[in-house]
C-alpha positions in Angstrom: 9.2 -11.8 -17.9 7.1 -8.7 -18.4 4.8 -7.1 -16.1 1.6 -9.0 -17.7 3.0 -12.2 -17.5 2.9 -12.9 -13.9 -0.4 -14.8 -13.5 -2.3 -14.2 -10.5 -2.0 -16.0 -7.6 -5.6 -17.0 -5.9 -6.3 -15.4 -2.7 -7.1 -18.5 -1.2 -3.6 -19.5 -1.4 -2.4 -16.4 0.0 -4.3 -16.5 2.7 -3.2 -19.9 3.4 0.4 -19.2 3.1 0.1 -16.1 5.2 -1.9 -18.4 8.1 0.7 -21.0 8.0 2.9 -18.5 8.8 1.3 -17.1 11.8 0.7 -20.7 13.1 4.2 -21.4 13.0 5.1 -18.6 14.5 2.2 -19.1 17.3 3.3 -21.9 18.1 7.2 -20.7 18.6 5.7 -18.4 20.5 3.4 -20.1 23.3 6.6 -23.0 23.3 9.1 -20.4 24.2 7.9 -17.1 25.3 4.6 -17.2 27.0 5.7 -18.9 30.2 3.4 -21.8 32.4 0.9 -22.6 32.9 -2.2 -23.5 31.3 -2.8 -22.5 27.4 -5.6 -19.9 28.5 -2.9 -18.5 30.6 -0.1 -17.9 28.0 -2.0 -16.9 25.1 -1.9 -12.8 26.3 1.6 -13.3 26.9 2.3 -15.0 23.3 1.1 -11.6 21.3 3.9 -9.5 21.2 6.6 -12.2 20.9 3.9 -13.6 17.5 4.1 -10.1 16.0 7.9 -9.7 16.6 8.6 -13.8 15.7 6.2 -13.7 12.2 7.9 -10.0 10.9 11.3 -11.9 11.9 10.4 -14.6 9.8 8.7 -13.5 7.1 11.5 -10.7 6.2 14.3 -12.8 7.2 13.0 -15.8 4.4 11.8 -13.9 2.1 14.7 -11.6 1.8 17.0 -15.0 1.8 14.9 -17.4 -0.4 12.3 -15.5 -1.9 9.5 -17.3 0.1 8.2 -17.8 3.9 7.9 -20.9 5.4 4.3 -20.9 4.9 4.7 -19.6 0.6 7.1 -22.2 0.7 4.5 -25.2 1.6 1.9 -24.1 -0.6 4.4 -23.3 -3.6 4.7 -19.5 -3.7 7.6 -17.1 -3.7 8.2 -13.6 -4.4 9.9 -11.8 -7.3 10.6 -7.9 -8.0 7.7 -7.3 -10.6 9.9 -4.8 -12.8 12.1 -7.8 -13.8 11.2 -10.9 -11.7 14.6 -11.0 -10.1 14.7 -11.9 -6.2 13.9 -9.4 -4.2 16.1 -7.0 -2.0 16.4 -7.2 1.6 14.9 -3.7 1.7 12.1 -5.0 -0.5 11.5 -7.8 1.9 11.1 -5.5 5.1 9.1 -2.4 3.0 6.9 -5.8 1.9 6.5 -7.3 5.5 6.0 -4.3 7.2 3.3 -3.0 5.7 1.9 -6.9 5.4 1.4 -6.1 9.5 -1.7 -3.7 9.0 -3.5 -6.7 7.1 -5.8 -4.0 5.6 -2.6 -3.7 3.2 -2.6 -7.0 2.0 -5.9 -7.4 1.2 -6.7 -4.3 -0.7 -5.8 -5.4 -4.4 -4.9 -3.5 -7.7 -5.9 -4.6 -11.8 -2.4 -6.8 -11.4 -3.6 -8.6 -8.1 -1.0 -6.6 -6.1 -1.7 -5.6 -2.5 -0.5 -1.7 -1.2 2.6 -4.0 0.6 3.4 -5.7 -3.0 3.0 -1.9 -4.9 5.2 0.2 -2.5 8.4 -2.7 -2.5 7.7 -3.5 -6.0 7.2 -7.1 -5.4 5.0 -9.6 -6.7 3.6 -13.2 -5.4 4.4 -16.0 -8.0 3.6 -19.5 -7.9 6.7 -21.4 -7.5 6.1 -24.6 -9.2 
């Protein structure tokens, strides 16, 4: 598979992978790590454990299988776009860390590539 032949991926269903992610991962979090008490009372104690849970998550999967929970359910993975082989685990974290600052994964190139998918050399395929 050549560079051009990866078709682009609608941002719609990026941003609905990414948000099934974060739910996921919201919901771990308020469950586990945000204490009692009512849900107005653990949300501010759920933040940190979200951020750590969803960069946990989405390196860990993608590094593993290629795709997050949430690329997974809407039939997305990711491939290295020099040769559409699965990524490294060093792609995955370079990918999902700068996937944090969401300003990164919404700024797009000719190919449909966010910055996070330029600098780890990754790409967001359908799956199916």
């Amino acid at each position: 598979m050549t560079q051009k032949d990866f078709p682009r991926v609608s941002q719609g269903r990026r941003l609905m992978g990414i948000t099934l992610d974060w739910l996921a991962c919201y919901a771990i979090a308020l469950g586990f790590f945000a204490g009692s008490g009512t849900l107005a009372d653990r949300v501010p104690n759920a933040r940190i454990p979200l951020l750590i849970l969803l960069f946990a998550e989405y390196s860990l999967l993608i590094a593993l299988t290629g795709a997050s929970f949430g690329h997974r359910l809407v039939g997305l993975k990711v491939v290295r776009f020099s040769d559409a082989g699965p990524v490294t685990p060093i792609q995955a974290l370079i990918r999902t860390a700068l996937l944090m600052p969401l300003v990164t994964a919404i700024t797009f190139d000719e190919n449909g590539r966010g910055i996070n998918e330029r600098f780890s050399n990754t790409v967001l395929v359908r799956s199916r």
